[in-house]
N, C-alpha and C positions, 0 to 999 in steps of 0.2 A: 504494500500500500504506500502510497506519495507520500508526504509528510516535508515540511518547511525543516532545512536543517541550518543549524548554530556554521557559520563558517568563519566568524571574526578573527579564532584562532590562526587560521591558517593565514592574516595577517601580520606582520610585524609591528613591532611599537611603533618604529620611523615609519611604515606605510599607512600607519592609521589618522597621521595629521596631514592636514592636507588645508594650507593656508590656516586661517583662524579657525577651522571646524575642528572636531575629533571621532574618530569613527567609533559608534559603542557596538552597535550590533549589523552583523550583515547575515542575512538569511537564503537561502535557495530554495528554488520548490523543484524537484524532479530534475534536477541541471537545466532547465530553462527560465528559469521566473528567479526573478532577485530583487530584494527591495532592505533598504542600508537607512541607519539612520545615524549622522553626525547633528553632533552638539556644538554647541557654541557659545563661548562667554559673552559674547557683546552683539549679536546676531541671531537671527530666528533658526531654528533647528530647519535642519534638509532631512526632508526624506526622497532619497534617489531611487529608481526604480528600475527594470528593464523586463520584457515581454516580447520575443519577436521582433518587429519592426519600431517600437513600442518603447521609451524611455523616457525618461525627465524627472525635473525634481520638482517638489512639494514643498513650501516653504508653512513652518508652524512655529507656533510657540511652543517653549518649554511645557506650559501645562497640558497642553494638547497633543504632544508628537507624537507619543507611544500611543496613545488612542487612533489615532490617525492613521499611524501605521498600521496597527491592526485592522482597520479596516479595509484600507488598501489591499494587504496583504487578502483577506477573505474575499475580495470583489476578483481581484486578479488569479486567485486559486478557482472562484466559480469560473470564469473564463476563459481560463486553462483547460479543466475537464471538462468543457463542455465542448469548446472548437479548439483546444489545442493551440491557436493560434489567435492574437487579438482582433475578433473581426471589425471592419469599419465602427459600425455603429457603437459599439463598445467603446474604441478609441476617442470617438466625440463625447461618449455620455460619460466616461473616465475622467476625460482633461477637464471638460466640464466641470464635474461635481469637486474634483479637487483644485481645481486651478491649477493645471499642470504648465511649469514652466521649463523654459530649454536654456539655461545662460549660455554665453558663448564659450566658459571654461568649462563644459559638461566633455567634452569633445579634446580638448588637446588646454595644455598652459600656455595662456597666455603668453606671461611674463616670461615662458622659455624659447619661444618663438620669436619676439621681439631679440631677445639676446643672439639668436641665432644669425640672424640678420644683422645683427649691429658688428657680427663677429666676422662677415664678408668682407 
């Protein structure tokens, strides 16, 4: 049977910070479903996500995140089991209901890219 599993371990300390966030928990559903949540001292907690074609983060408050996530997490396991894959409609009524967003740093750093280039 499928079941969400604990993977933060297989993290290291240095790859759990990632700019002003800290990674607490990152979970898997079946090796394809993943949804992470970092904290933040001065910033709204991320909850990150990926499904398919299918990712972005979630921005919450401290009191809310882990509620949040859970949620998340249960909407995105009905939709798993049922198509396997995010279909359209889901993807709209998902970012919808959470306000899903895409920063530009979800995808590559920034600040390392710039350096790359300044290093030409």
């Amino acid at each position: 049977m499928n079941e969400w599993v604990n993977v933060t371990d297989s993290f290291s300390e240095s790859q759990r910070h990632y700019k002003n966030t800290y990674l607490e928990i990152c979970e898997v559903f079946d090796e394809v479903v993943e949804v992470s949540l970092f904290s933040s001292e001065k910033d709204p907690y991320e909850i990150y996500f990926s499904f398919g074609i299918m990712y972005g983060i979630v921005y919450a408050g401290e009191g809310e995140a882990y509620e949040k996530r859970e949620q998340m997490k249960s909407d995105l396991e009905q939709e798993y089991r049922k198509n396997k894959e995010p279909s359209n409609e889901f993807i709209d009524s998902f970012a919808e209901k959470y306000d899903v967003c895409l920063p530009s740093d979800v995808l590559f750093n920034e600040e390392a890219l710039m350096g790359a280039f300044m290093d030409l």
